[in-house]
Structures are given as C-alpha cells and as structure tokens.
MARZALO-446283 format. One line per field, with one value per residue (C-alpha): residue in one letter; x, y, z. Coordinates in pm, whole numbers, always signed. Layout:
N
res a,...;
east X,...;
north Y,...;
up Z,...;
END
This chain:
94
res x,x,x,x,x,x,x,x,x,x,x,x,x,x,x,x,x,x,x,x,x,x,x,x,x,x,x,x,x,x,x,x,x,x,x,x,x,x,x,x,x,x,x,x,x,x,x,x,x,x,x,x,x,x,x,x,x,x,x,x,x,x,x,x,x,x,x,x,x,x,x,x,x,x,x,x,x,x,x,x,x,x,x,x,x,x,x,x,x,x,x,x,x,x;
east +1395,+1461,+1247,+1404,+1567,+1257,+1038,+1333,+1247,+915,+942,+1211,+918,+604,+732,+861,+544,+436,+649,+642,+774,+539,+607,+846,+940,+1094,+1326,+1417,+1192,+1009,+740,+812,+461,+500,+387,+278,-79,+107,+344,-7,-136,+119,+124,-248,-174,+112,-49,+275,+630,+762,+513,+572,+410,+296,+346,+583,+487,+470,+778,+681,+784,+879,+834,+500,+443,+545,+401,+45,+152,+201,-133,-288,-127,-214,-540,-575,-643,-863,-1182,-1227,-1513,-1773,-1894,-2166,-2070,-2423,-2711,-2976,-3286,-3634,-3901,-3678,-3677,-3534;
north -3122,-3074,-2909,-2895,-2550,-2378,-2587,-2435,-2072,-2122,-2221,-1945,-1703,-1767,-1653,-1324,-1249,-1153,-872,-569,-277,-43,-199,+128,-40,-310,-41,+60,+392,+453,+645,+997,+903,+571,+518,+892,+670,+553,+864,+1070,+826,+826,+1225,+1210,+1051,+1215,+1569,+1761,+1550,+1739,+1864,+2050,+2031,+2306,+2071,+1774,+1447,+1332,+1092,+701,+463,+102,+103,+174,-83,-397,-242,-300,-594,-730,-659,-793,-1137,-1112,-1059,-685,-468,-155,-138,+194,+412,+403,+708,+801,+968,+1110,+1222,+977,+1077,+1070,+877,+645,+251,+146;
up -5181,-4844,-4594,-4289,-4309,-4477,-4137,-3916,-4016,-4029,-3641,-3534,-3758,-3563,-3179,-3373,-3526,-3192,-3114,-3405,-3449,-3381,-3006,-2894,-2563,-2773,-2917,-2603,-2596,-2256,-2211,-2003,-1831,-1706,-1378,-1328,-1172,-939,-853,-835,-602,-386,-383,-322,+11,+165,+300,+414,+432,+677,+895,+1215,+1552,+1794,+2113,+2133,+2119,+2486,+2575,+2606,+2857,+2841,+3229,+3179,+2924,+3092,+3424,+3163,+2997,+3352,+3469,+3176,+3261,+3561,+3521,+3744,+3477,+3582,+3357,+3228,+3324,+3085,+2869,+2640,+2371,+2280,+2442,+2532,+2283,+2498,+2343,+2167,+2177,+2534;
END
C-alpha cells in the first residue's frame, strides 16, 4: 500500500483547517463598519475643516529670522523681561 499520496493530503489538509468558512473576509465580504474607530477618531479631532478667521494671520519674515538666528550665534540675545503670572500669596513659604 502506498502512503505517500494519502501523507500528501494529509499535509496540504492541516494549513487549511485553519481558515473556515464561516471566515466572511475569506469570501471576499467586508464589513460596511470597518475602521469606523478609526474614522470616529479622526472626526473627534478635527473641530471645523475650514475655519475662518476674524483678523489675518500677521505676515512672517525670513529677515527677521536669521536677524535671531544670528544673534543667537552670536551670543547677543536680549533676555526677556520677567513676569509673574500670579499674585504673590502673603503668608506663604518664601
């Protein structure tokens, strides 16, 4: 008797058993819903597409940014004033 064909089948069989037919994506169906998690995610973060502005956004200059990058090289940049942002509280830990 020989084996080989019936050990051939029985090879080709087990990698098969894996998929079934209850498995509707391997019949080619697709879900209507399928990635709606990620389209509502992505809706969840975009506010308004196509918003509009009262003012303009002010014009930039690449002048003015080497002029800064220049100074920062250099060493001469101007140190900012310092603010406080709150009011001191009286009787607090100095």
């Amino acid at each position: 008797m020989n084996t080989k064909p019936i050990f051939a089948i029985a090879l080709l069989a087990v990698p098969l058993a894996g998929c079934s037919v209850s498995d509707k994506e391997f019949l080619g169906y697709q879900d209507p819903t399928f990635g709606e998690a990620n389209r509502a995610t992505m809706a969840a973060q975009v506010i308004n597409p196509n918003p509009e502005y009262d003012t303009l956004v002010p014009e930039t200059s690449a002048n003015n940014a080497v002029q800064a990058i220049d100074r920062y090289r250099d060493g001469t940049v101007e140190q900012p004033e310092r603010q406080s942002t709150t009011d001191p509280v009286s009787g607090g830990p100095n």
